[in-house]
Structures are given as structure tokens and as C-alpha cells.
N, C-alpha and C positions, 0 to 999 in steps of 0.2 A: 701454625694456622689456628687461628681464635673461629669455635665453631660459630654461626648465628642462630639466632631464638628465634622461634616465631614471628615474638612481636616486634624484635628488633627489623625482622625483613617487614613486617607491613608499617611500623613506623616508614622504612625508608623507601616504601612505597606509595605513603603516603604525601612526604615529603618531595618525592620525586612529580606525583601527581599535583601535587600545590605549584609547585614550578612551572609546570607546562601549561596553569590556568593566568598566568601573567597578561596573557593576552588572551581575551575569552573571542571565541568563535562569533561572529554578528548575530543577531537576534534573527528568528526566522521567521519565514515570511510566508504568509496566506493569501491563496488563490482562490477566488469563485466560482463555483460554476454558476451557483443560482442564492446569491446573496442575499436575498430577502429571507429564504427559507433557510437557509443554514444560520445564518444569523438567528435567527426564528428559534432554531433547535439547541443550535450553539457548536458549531462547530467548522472548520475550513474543509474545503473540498479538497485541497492539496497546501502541503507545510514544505518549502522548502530548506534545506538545512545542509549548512556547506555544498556538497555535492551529489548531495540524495534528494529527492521528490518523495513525498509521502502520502499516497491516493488516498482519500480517504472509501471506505466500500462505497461502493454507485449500483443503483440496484433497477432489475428490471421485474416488469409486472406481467401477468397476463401467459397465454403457452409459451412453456420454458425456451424454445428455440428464439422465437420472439423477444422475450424477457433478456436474453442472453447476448444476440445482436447488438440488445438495445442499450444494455450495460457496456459491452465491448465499444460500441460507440461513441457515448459518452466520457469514458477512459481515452479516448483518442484524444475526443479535442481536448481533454486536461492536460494529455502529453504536447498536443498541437501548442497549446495556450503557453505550453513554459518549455516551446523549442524539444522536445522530444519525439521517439516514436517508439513503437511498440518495442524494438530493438535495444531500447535503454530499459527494459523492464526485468529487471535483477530475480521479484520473489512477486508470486500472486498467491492470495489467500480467498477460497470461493467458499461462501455461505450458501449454502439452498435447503429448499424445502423436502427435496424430493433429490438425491442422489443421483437415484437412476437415472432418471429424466436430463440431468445435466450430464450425464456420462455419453447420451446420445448426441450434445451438442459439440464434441470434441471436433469437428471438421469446422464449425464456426470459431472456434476457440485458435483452433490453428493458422485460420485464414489473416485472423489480425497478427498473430506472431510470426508465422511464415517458418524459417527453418530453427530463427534463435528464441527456442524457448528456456522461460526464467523457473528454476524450483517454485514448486508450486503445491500449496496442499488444500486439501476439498473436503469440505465438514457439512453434511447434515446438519441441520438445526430444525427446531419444531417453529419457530418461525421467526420472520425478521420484524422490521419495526414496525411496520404497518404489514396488517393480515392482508394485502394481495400483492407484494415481493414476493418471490421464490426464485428469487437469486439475488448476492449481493457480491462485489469483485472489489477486493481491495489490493492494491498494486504498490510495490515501491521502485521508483527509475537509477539511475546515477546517467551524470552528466559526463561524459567520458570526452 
């Protein structure tokens, strides 16, 4: 048995990987939620891609229960908009201003997930893009 090199395996791993690019996956596609202003900024509210949904963060303003509703909402009808629901939601990533404050909103949070919730991680930040967010929810689905 001839042993293999390093490079010899990522050669043929690269070569493996050029083959499987023969037929390249369709280009992905962008959803609005408020098209003037993401345009505006430069970016899609959601990227569809194969069989994943890509949320872009949707953010809420004003007391965090409020702010947080109001993000969970707008995450709906993105899901609504491209035939999902809260149930296709795989990994949520939560920005806010104030930690704590969003650790109280955990019964709101639940309400839209119900029993199937997605790995999920929650970051502090000193602040989001505009200074009256304190919170922002960025979400990925699969279409199962």
C-alpha cells in the first residue's frame, strides 16, 4: 500500500470538488420586506439558497418586550412570505443592547417557536445600526 501526502489528498480533494461544481446550484434569490430601504442600505431581507432561507437581522425599537414582539413579527411574515414558519427555523442569532432585558423576554420568544426551538446564541452589543434598536434577530429556515 503506497502511503498518501498531504497534498496528494487535497489535490484529490480538490479535484473531487471541481466535479461536483459541473452543475453549479441556481443563483439565489432575494426577498423584501421593505424594498426601498434595504435597497437604500444594500441589502435583502432574506436569500434564498437551495433549501435554506437566510433572515437577514430585523430589529425592534423602543421597551425591549415591545422591540422584541415587534422583530418576532416581522420574522413571521418573512417566513409567511417564502411558505415557512417558525418551525422551519434551524439557528437564531439575537443582538441587543441590554442582555438582561431580552432574557426577560424568553416567554415572548417562545410563543412564536412553541415547543420546536432552533440553536440559538445571544450577544450583547453596545449598539445596533441605528442608536434606538435594542434588538436585532437574525434567523436561518430549511424548507423540509
Amino acid at each position: 500500500m503506497t502511503p498518501i501526502r498531504g497534498w496528494q489528498l487535497f489535490g484529490a480533494i480538490v479535484v473531487a470538488s471541481a466535479a461536483g461544481c459541473a452543475s453549479a446550484p441556481p443563483a439565489a434569490t432575494c426577498y423584501h420586506l421593505n424594498e426601498s430601504v434595504e435597497t437604500n442600505i444594500g441589502f435583502c431581507q432574506a436569500v434564498r439558497s437551495g433549501n435554506t432561507l437566510y433572515v437577514s437581522g430585523t430589529v425592534g425599537a423602543g421597551e425591549m418586550s415591545e422591540a422584541t414582539r415587534k422583530a418576532y413579527d416581522n420574522l413571521r411574515k418573512t417566513l409567511e412570505e417564502n411558505g415557512l414558519t417558525f418551525a422551519n427555523v434551524v439557528k437564531e442569532t439575537v443582538y441587543t443592547t441590554d442582555i438582561e432585558e431580552f432574557k426577560k423576554t424568553g416567554g415572548i420568544r417562545k410563543s412564536y417557536y412553541g415547543t420546536k426551538l432552533p440553536a440559538a446564541t445571544w450577544v450583547e452589543v453596545r449598539r445596533l445600526f441605528q442608536p434606538q434598536f435594542v434588538v436585532e434577530i437574525e434567523i436561518t429556515a430549511e424548507y423540509r
